[in-house]
N, C-alpha and C positions, 0 to 999 in steps of 0.2 A: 469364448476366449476373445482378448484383442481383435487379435486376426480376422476371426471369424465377425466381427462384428464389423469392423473395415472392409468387408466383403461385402456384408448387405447393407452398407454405406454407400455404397459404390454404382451396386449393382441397379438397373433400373427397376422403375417402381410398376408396380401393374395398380390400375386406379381400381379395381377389385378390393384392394387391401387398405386403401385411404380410408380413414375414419373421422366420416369430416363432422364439425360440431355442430352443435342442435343447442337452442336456448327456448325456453316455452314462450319469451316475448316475442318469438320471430320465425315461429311455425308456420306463419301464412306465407311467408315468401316464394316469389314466382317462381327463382332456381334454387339447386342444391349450393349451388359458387357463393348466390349472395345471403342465402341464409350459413353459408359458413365464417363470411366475413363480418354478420351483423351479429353473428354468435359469440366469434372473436374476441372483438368489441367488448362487448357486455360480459364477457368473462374476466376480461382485465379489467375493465369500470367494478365490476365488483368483489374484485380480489384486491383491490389498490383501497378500496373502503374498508374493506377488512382490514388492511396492512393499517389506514389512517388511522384507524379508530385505537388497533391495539396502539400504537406510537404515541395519540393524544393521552391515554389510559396510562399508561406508563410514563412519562413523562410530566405527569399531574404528581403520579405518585413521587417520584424524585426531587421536583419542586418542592411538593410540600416536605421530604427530609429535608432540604436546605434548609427551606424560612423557618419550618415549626416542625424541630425535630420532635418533640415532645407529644405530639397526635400522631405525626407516622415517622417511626423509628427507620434505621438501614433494615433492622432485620425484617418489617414489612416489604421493603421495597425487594428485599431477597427471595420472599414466600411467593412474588408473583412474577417473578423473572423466574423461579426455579416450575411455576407452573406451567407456565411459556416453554420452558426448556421441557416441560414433560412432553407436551405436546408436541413438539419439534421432533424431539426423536422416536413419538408413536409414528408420525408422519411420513420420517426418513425411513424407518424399516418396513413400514407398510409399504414403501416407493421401490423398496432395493428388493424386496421377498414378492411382492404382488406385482404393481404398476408395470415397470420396468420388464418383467416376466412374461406379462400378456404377449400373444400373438400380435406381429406388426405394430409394438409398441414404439421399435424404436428404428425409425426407415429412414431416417437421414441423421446427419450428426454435423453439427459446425467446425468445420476445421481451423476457424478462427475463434473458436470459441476455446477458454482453458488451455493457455499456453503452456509453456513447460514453464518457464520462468514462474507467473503467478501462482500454479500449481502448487512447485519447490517452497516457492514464500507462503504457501498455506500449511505445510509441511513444517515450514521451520519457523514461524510465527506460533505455529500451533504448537508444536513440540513446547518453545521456550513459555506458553501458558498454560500446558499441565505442569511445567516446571515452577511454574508462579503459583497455580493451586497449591501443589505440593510443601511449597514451602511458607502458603498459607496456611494451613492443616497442621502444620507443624509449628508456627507461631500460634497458632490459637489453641493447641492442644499443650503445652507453656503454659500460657494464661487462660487455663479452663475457670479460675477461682474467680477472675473477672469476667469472662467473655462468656457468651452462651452457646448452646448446641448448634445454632443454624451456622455458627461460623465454621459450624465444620463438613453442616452436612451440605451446604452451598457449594460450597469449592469442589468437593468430591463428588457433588451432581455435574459441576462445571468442567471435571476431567471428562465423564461419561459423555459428554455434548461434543465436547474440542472434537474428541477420537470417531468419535461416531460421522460428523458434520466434514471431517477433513477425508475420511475416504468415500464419503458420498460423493463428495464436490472431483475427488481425485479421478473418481473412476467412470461418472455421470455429468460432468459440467458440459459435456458437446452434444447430451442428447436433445435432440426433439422428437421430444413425445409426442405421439400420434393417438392417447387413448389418457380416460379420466382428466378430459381440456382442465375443466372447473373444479375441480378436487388437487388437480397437482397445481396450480395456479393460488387455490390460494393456502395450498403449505408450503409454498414456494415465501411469497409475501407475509406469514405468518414468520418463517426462519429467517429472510429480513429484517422487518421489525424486530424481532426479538434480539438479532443482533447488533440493531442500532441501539435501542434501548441497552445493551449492556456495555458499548461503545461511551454514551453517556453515560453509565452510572461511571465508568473508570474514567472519565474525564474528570465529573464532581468526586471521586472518590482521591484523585490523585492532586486537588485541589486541596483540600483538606489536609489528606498527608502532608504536602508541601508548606502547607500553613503550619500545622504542629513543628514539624521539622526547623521551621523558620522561625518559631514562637521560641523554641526551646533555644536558637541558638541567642537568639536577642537577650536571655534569661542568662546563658553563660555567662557572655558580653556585660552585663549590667554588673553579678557580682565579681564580675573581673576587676571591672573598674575600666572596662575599656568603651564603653560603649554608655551611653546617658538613657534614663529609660524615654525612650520615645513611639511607646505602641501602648493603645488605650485599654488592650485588652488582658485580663491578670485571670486566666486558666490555669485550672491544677492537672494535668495528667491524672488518672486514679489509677490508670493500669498499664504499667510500663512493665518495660524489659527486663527482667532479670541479670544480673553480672556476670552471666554463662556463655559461654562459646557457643555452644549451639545455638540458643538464643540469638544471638549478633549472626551468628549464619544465617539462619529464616528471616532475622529482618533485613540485611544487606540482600540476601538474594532478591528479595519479594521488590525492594525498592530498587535494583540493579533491571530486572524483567519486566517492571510495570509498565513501559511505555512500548511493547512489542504484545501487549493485548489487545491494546487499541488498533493497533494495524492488524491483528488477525481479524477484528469483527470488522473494517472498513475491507479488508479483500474477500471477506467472506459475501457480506453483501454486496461486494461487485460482480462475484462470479455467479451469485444466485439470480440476480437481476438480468444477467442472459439468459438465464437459465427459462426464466421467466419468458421474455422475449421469445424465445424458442419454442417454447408451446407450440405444439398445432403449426408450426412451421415446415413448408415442404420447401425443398431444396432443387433447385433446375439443376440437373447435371453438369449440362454444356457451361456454367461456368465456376464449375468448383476444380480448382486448379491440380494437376497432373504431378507436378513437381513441386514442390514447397522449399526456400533455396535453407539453406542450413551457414549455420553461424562459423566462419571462417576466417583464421587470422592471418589471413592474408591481405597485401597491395598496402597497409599502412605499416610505417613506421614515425612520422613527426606525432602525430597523436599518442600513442602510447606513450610514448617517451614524456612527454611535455605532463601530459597526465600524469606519469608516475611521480613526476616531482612536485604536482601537486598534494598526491596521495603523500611522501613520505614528510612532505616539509607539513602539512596539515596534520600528521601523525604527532610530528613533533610538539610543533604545536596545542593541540590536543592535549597529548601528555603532562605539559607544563603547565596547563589551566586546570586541568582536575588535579595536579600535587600542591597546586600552590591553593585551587579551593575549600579544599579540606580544611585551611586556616580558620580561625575564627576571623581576621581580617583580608579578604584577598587583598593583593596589593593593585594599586592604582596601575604597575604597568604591565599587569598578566592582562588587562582588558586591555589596553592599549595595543598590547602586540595580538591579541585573539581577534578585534574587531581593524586593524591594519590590516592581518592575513584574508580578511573575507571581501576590504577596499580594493585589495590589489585581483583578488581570484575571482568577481564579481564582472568588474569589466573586461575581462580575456573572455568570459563566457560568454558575455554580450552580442561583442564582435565577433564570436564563431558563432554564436544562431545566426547573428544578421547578414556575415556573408554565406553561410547554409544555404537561407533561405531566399537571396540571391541567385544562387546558381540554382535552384529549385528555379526561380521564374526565366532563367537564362535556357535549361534543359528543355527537350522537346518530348517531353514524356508524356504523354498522356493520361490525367484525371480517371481514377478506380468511382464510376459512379453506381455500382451494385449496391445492393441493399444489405448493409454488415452491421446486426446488432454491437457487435462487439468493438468495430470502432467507433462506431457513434457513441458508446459510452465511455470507451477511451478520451474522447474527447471532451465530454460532459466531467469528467472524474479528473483533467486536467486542469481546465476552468474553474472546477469549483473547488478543489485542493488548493489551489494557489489564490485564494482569498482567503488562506489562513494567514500566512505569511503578510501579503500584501496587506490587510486589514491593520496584522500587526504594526506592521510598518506606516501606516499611514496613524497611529494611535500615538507611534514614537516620534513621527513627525512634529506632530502638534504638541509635544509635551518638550520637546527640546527647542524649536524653534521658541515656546512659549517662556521658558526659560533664561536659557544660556548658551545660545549654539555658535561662543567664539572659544569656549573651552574648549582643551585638545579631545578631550574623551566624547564629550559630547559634541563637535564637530567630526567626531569619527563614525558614532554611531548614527549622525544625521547623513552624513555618507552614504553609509552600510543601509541604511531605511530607504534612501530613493536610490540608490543601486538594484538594490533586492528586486524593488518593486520592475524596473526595468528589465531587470534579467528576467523574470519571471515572465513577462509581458514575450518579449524578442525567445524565448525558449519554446513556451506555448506553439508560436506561431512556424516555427522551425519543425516541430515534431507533428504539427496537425497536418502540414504541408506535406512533409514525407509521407505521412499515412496514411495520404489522399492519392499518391503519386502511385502509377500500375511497377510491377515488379520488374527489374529488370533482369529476360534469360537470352543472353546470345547465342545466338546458333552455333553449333556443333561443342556444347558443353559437356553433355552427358558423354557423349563419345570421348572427348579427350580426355575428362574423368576417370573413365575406365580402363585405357589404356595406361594413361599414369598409374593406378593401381595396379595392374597385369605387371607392369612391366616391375615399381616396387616388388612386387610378392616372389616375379621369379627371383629376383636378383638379392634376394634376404638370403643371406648366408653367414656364416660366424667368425668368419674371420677376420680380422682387425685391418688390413689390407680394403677388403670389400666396404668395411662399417666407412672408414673413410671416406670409401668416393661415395656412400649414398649420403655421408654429410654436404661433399660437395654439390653433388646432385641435387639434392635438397636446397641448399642454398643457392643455386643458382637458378631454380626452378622459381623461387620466391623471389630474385632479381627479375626475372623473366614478366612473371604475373605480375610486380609491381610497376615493371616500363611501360605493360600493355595497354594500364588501365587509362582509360579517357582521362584527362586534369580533373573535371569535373565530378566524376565518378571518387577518385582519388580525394579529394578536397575535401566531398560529402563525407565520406569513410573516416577522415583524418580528424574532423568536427565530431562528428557523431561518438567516436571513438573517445575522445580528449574529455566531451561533455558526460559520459556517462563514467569515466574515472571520477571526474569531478562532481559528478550529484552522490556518486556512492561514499566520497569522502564526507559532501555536505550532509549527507543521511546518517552519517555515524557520528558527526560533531552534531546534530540537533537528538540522534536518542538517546545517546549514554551521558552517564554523568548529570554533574549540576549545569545549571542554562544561563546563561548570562545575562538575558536578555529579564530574568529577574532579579540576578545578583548583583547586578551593578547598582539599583536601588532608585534611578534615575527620574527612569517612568512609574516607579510603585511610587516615589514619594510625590508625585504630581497628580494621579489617579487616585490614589491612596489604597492601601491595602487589598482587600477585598475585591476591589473592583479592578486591579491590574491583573488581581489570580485568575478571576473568569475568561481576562481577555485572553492570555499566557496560555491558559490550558488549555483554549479552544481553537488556540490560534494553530500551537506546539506538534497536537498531533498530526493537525490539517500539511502542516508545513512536512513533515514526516513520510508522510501516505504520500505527499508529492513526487522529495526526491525518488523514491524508492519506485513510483508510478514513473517516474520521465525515463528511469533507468529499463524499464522495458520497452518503453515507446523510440526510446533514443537507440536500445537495440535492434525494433523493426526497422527503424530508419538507415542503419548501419549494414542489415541483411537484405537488404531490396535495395539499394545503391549499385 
């Protein structure tokens, strides 16, 4: 059970039971210590070869669907992602019935490892992609008279993986395994790459889509009479949709889900990549911490508040960009008012990272310099998430400066592109700072914890009389905690707080719906087609995986304040 496992987590280790590694290049060595660290070594150098090798292999094959569909089809690049996937889940159940089961397999466990938040978004990522298989299975099973078997038997291999992969990760992402160093290492890097590799194909797969989708409406638009032909390219569909309900179900859902695939396989390989990390990992006691503080909403009120008016006015917003994009023409001032709301909520964000991270060099807190697999990649996966965005942005740059950039629309979005790029920048540097900063527990916490509780618990009774003063009590207790708090403590809380309202809004204006940032037409007709969709789709997710990344980072930051 849990428990029981938290127990010999905990407990000291007797070095009787360490199972330290052995590699045949490094048998001669003078001690047990440094032939375990040159073992180490050589286990990762050769599970990371294994992981390049499969990623180049796959990724050749992908390629080649792009350029030259016609020598390798989707449906090849499917037979070797679904063999990938076999593998993967021979490896998971071998890990969860064998590995995992050995004696003294698993003698410490990372407490920073597999938060509850990433966890949940592996849960509900994963959920909403068997939902996406499902109602691919069901669109392809429609179009059986066009499509062929693999479209069905793919997807239905790809439920079996989600479910299997999401409660491996749920129940195992804190171990360090102490036994099969080099076996679990590299089906660790095997279930990586395989999930980067499918990360990719739904990138190019959602290219594509997008393309048809945009071909088709330009083909409205022409025999409308509304629109002039100006795309070089004259494709016939062979195998469309049916005029059935159902039908438009499976494909609305499938294109409603699609972009919450790609965040499952980018959190997937995040959490396998500590997983990695963790190997053969022994843990010092004396500094794995006693108390872990828990998320509490309390001592801020200007941040919620200010956030919430971000969240309902970007609701708004929102709403009126997806009813008016469904048009066959959006109009000129649905972007005007979509890319004004992100001028204005751009730089508020700015200036709470930058004075954040101020009173960060203001406190006298002292620098967390242990060694934590799991922020160090926190911070690599914020870096390089936010080169999707900023990439984008500097692509918009050069095509509107190159332009027109005294026009209102296009002085709006040249805004919005070196805004972005800033925020991102002053955001980063806010969040890496907190999550370098030691936790803060004042003395005699727990105790007054407890007594607050004792004293709630006696004093619950039913009578409306009673319910009253423990309203009052209540709220004057949350006056109380919120005068106590340092400015500075307050300030960080109120920032951190404000910012992650605002990445969750900016996280739901870039997954749902249409994107503007191709709709407007701006930058595709200066890039040209083809070439804005690569940037778009590689930029889109990256930018996605971000928000959604700072909203836990900006949570750590918020619970150690």
């Amino acid at each position: 059970c849990h428990h029981c496992k938290s127990r010999l987590a905990s407990a000291p280790t007797d070095t009787s039971k360490i199972h330290y590694e052995k590699f045949w290049l490094y048998r001669h060595c003078s001690s047990v210590q440094q032939r375990d660290r040159q073992a180490q070594k050589a286990g990762q150098l050769f599970s990371g070869l294994l992981a390049m090798n499969v990623v180049f292999l796959g990724s050749a094959f992908i390629s080649s669907m792009i350029f030259n569909s016609v020598a390798i089809t989707l449906g090849d690049v499917w037979i070797l992602l679904s063999i990938l996937k076999v593998l993967c889940l021979c490896w998971i159940v071998y890990y969860l019935l064998g590995t995992s089961r050995q004696p003294h397999a698993v003698l410490y466990r990372d407490s920073h490892a597999g938060a509850i938040w990433i966890r949940g978004s592996v849960l509900l990522f994963g959920s909403c992609s068997i939902l996406l298989n499902v109602f691919h299975i069901g669109y392809s099973t429609i179009l059986m008279h066009c499509k062929s078997r693999v479209e069905i038997v793919f997807p239905s291999l790809g439920i079996l993986f989600i479910c299997t992969q999401a409660y491996f990760l749920w129940h195992h992402s804190k171990d360090c395994i102490q036994v099969q160093h080099n076996f679990t290492r590299c089906g660790l890097m095997l279930a990586i790459a395989t999930n980067l590799l499918l990360w990719l194909l739904a990138v190019t797969n959602d290219t594509l889509h997008m393309e048809i989708q945009s071909q088709l409406r330009e083909v409205e638009q022409r025999f409308a009479g509304k629109a002039p032909f100006s795309h070089p390219r004259n494709e016939t569909v062979l195998c469309m949709c049916p005029d059935t309900a159902i039908c438009k179900v499976f494909q609305k859902g499938y294109i409603l889900l699609y972009p919450f695939n790609t965040e499952y396989c980018l959190i997937c390989c995040s959490m396998l990549y500590v997983m990695w990390k963790n190997v053969g990992r022994r843990i010092n006691h004396d500094h794995v911490p006693h108390a872990k503080p828990k998320f509490k909403f309390q001592g801020v009120v200007f941040g919620p508040l200010l956030g919430a008016t971000v969240v309902i006015v970007g609701i708004c917003i929102f709403m009126m960009y997806q009813i008016q994009s469904t048009a066959l023409t959006p109009s000129r001032q649905v972007f005007v008012m979509y890319y004004s709301y992100y001028v204005v909520l751009l730089p508020l964000m700015s200036v709470g990272a930058v004075i954040g991270t101020i009173i960060h060099a203001l406190e006298k807190k002292e620098l967390d310099t242990l060694k934590n697999p799991t922020r160090s990649l926190d911070v690599i996966l914020l870096m390089g998430a936010a080169l999707g965005q900023i990439g984008m942005s500097y692509f918009s740059i050069v095509a509107l400066v190159a332009s027109d950039p005294r026009d209102l629309l296009n002085s709006l979005i040249l805004s919005y592109s070196v805004l972005l790029i800033f925020q991102n920048i002053t955001q980063n540097v806010f969040i890496i700072d907190g999550l370098h900063r030691q936790r803060f527990t004042p003395p005699g916490k727990e105790e007054d914890i407890k007594d607050q509780n004792h004293e709630a618990y006696d004093q619950r009774r039913v009578s409306m009389l009673e319910l009253g003063q423990e309203i009052r009590k209540a709220s004057l207790s949350y006056i109380h905690s919120y005068s106590h708090l340092s400015w500075k403590r307050r300030a960080l809380r109120e920032i951190s707080f404000f910012l992650v309202l605002c990445n969750i809004m900016l996280w739901v204006m870039h997954t749902f719906g249409a994107h503007p940032v191709f709709e407007n037409g701006l930058e595709r007709s200066f890039y040209g087609y083809s070439t804005w969709f690569v940037i778009v789709n590689f930029g889109l997710p990256l930018g996605v995986f971000y928000r959604m990344h700072s909203v836990g980072g900006l949570l750590e930051v918020y619970v150690t304040a």
